[in-house]
C-alpha positions in Angstrom: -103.8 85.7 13.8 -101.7 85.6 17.0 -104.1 84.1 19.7 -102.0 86.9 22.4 -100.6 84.0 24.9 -97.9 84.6 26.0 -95.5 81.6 26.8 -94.8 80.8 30.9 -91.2 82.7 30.3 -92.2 85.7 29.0 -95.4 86.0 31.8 -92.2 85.5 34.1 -90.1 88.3 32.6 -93.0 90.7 32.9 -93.2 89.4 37.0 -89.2 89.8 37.1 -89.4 93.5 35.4 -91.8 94.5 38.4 -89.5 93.0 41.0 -86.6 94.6 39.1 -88.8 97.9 39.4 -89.7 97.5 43.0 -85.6 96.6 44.0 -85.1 99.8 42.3 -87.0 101.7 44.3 -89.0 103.0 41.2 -92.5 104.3 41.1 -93.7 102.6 37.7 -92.3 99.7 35.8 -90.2 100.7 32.7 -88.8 99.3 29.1 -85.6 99.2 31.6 -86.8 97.0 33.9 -88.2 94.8 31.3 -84.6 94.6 29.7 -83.2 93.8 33.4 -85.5 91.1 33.8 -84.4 89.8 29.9 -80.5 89.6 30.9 -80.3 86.2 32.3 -83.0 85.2 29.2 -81.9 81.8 26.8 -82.7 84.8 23.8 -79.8 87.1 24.8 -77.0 83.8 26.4 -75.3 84.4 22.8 -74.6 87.6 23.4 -72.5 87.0 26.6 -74.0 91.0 27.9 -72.4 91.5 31.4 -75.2 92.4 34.0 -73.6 94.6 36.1 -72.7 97.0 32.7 -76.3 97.2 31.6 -77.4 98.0 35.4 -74.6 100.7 35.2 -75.9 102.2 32.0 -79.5 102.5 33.3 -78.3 104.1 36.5 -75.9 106.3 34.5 -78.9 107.6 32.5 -80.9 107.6 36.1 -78.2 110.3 37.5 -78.7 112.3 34.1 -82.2 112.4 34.8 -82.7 110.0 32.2 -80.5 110.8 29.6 -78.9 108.3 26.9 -74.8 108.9 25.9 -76.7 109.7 23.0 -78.4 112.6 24.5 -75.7 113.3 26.0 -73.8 113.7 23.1 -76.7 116.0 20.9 -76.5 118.0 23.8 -72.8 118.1 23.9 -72.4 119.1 20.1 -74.8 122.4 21.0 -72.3 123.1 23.3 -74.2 121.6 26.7 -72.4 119.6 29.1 -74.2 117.7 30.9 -71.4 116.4 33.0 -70.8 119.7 34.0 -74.5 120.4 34.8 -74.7 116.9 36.7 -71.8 118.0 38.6 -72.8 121.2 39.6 -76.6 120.2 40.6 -74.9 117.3 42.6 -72.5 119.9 44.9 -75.6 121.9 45.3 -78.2 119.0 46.2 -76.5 115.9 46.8 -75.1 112.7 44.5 -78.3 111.3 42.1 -80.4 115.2 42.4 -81.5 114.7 38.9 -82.4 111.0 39.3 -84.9 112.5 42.1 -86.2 111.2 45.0 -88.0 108.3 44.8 -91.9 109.0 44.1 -94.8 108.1 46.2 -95.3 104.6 44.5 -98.8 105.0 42.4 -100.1 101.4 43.2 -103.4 100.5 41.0 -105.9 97.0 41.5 -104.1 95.0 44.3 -101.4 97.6 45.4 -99.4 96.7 41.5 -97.0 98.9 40.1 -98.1 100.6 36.9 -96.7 100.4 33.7 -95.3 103.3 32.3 -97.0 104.1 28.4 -93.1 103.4 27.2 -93.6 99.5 29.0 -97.6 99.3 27.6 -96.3 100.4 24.2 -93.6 97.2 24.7 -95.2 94.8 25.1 -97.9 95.7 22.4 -95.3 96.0 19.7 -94.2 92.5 21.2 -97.5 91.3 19.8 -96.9 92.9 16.5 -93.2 91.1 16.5 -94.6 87.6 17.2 -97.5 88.2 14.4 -95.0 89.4 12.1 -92.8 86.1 12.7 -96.0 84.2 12.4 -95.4 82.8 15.7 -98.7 81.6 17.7 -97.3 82.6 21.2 -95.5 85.7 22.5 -92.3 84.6 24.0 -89.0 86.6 25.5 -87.6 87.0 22.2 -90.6 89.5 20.8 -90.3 91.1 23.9 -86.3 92.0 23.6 -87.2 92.7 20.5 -90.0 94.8 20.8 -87.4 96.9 23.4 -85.1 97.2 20.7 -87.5 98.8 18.2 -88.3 101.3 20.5 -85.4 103.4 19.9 -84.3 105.0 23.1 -82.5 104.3 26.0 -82.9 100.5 26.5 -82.4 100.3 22.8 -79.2 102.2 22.9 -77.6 100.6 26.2 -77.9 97.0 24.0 -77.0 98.1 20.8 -73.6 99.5 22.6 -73.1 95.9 24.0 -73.8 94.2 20.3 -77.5 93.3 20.8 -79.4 94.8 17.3 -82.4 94.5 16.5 -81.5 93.2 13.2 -79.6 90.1 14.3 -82.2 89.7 17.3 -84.5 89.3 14.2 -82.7 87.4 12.3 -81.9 84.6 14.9 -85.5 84.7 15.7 -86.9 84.7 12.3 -84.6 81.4 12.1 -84.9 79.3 15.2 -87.4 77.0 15.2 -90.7 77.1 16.9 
C-alpha cells in the first residue's frame, strides 16, 4: 500500500497551483491551476507544451464561462453559438462578463485558498495513479496524470497539445523509480 507521501516536488506543485490561483485572481484553486503549476515540471519537458498556449486556453474557456472547444463545439452542432452569445453579452456588459467578477475569496484555516471538489478529487485519483504504478511516493507525474483522467477541460487543453494520458502512462509505468 502506498504510504500517501508525497515527494518535495509534487508538495511544491500543489504550493505553485495556489500561487497560480492567487495571480489569477481566483477564488478557489482549480485542476487548472494544478496543470499551470505542472508546465515547467521534468514529467511534461518531453512534450515541449508552450506556456503561454495553455494559459491562453484556460483563459479562453474563463471568457466562455468555463467552457472547453469541446463544449463549444456540442453546443455548436445544436445550433448554439457561443461566440456569438460571448460577443453579444460582452457589448452589453463589458470584455470577460461570463468569466465574472472575481469572487470574494473564501479563505479557510490560516486565510488558504480552498480547493475546489474538481482539485480534491485530483489529487485523490493521484493516489490511486501512484498505487496503481506500485510506486511508494506520489510524485508530479500521478498528479498530471490524475488531471488527465479527469476528462474535462484541463484534460482537453493537453490532449490538444499532445499530452495523453496513455503515453503519460506509459512513460511513467516505464521510468524507473
Amino acid at each position: 500500500m502506498i504510504g500517501e507521501r508525497f515527494t518535495r516536488a509534487a508538495r511544491q506543485t500543489v504550493h505553485e497551483a495556489v500561487v497560480q490561483a492567487e495571480q489569477l485572481d481566483a477564488p478557489e484553486i482549480g485542476p487548472e491551476h494544478l496543470a499551470l503549476a505542472l508546465l515547467d515540471a521534468p514529467v511534461l519537458a518531453d512534450f515541449s507544451l508552450p506556456r503561454d498556449e495553455v494559459v491562453e486556453a484556460f483563459a479562453a474557456a474563463r471568457r466562455k464561462g468555463g467552457l472547453s472547444e469541446a463544449d463549444t463545439e456540442a453546443l455548436r452542432r445544436l445550433g448554439i453559438d457561443v461566440d456569438q452569445i460571448v460577443a453579444s453579452v460582452e457589448r452589453s456588459y463589458g470584455e470577460g462578463a461570463l468569466a465574472g467578477a472575481p469572487r470574494r475569496r473564501r479563505r479557510f484555516f490560516g486565510n488558504h485558498l480552498p480547493f475546489t471538489s474538481a482539485a480534491k478529487k485530483t489529487l485523490e485519483r493521484s493516489l490511486v495513479e501512484a498505487r496503481d504504478l506500485g510506486h511508494g511516493t506520489l510524485g508530479q507525474e500521478h498528479l498530471l496524470l490524475a488531471l488527465l483522467a479527469a476528462r474535462g477541460l484541463v484534460a482537453e487543453v493537453l490532449e490538444a497539445r499532445g499530452v495523453s494520458y496513455a503515453e503519460v502512462r506509459k512513460r511513467v509505468a516505464r521510468s524507473p523509480r
